[in-house]
C-alpha positions in Angstrom: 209.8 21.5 10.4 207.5 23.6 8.2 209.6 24.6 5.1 212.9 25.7 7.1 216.7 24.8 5.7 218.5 23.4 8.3 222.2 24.5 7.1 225.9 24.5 8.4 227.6 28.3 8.0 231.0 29.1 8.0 229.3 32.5 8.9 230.0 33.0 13.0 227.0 34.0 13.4 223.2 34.3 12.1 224.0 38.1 12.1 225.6 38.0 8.7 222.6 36.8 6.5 220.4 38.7 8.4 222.1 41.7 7.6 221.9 40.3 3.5 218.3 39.9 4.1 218.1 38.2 0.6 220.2 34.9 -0.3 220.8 32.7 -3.5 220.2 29.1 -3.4 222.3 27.3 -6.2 221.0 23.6 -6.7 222.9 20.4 -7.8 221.5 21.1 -11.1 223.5 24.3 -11.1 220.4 27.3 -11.3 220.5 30.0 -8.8 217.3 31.1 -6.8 217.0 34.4 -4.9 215.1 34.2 -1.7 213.8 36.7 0.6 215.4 35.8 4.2 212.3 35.7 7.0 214.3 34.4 10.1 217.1 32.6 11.0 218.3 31.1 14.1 221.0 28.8 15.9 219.8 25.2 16.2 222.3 22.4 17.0 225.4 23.7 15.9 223.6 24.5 12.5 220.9 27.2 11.9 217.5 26.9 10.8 216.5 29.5 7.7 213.1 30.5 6.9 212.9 31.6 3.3 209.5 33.8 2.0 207.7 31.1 -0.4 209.5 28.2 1.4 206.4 26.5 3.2 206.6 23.0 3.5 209.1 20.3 4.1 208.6 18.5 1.0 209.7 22.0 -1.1 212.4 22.7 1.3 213.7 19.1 0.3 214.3 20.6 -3.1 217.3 22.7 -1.9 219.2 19.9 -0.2 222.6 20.3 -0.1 222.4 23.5 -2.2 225.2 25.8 -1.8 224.4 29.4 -0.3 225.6 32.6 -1.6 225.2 36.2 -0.4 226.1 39.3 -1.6 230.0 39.6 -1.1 229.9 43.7 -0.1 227.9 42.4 2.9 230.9 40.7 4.4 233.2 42.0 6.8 235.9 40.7 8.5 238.5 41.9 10.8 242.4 42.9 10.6 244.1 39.5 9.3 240.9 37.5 8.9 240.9 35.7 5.7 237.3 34.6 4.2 237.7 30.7 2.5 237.6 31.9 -0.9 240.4 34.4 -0.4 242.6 31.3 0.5 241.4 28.4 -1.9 244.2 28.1 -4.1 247.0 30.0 -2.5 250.2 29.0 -3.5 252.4 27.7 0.1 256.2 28.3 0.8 258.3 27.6 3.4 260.1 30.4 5.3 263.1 29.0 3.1 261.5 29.9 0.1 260.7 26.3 -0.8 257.1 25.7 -2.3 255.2 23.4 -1.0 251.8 23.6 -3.3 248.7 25.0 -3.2 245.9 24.8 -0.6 243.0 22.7 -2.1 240.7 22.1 0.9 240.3 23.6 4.3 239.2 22.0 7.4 237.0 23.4 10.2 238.3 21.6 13.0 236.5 23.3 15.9 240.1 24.9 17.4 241.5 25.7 14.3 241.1 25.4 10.5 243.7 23.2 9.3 244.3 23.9 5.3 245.1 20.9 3.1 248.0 21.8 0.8 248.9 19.8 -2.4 251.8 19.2 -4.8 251.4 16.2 -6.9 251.0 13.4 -4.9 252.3 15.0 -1.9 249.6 16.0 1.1 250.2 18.2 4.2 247.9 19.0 6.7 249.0 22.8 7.6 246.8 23.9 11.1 245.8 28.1 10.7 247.1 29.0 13.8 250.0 31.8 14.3 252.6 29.8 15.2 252.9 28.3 11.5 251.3 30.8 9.8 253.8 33.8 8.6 252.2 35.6 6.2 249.2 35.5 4.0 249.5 38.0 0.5 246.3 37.6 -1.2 247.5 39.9 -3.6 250.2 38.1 -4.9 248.0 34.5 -4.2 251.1 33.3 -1.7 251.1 32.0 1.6 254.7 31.5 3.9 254.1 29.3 6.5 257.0 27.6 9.2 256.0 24.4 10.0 256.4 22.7 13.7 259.0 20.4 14.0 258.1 17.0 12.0 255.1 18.7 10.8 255.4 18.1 7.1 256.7 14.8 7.7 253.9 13.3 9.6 251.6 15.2 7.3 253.4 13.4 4.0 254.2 10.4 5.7 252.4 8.0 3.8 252.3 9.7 0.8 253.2 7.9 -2.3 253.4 4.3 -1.0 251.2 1.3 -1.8 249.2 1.4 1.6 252.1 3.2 3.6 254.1 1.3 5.7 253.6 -0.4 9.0 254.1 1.3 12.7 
């Protein structure tokens, strides 16, 4: 593997950073390196990125599990697509009004993300499909969602409780 990055992408496709052409690398250590793209390509369920000046394995090392940036003007999306960052910290409400907290971690799930929503010590597990999902104002950092029946109490049901109780 001559110098490539093997990375994961929540990019749908290699078409996005090769329309960037140039990305940033930002290491653990927290600097940020801009790289010339050469190639990219789908291998795995990841994609393998050749970067100009990126040889050999050993250098490519360096830049494990560095984040990846691009320039945000090159990203598109479609009518009521929402990119991670827009939805990172939204503040969640029931249809009733009632908040709920704020999303603190989404996860890819292969059908559907599924956005992890906080209040204290209180957890749900909301899945991003259309059926729960009412509205999303990015604007006004809010998100109204109406939850399945039972969702938010399987999602909260061990919350708070020494080990959660038995089944």
């Amino acid at each position: 593997m001559r110098g490539l990055l093997k990375i994961r992408s929540y990019a749908a496709s290699e078409a996005t950073f090769l329309k960037a052409k140039v990305i940033y690398l930002r290491v653990q250590e927290g600097g940020v390196e801009r790289w010339e793209l050469l190639s990219i390509k789908p291998h795995k369920g990841h994609f393998l990125m050749e970067l100009k000046g990126l040889q050999t394995r050993d250098k490519a090392e360096e830049y494990r599990d560095a984040d990846i940036y691009i320039e945000k003007g090159l990203l598109s999306k479609e009518e009521g697509e929402f990119f991670w960052y827009e939805l990172m910290d939204l503040k969640v409400y029931l249809i009733t009004g009632e908040y709920i907290g704020k999303i603190c971690e989404i996860i890819e799930t292969g059908s559907n993300d599924v956005y992890v929503v906080k209040k204290k010590e209180r957890e749900y597990l909301i899945p991003a499909i259309e059926e729960v999902i009412r509205e999303v104002d990015i604007k006004n950092n809010m998100m109204v969602i109406d939850p399945l029946e039972g969702l938010l109490e399987l999602s909260g049901a061990n919350q708070g409780k020494e080990g959660g109780d038995e089944i």
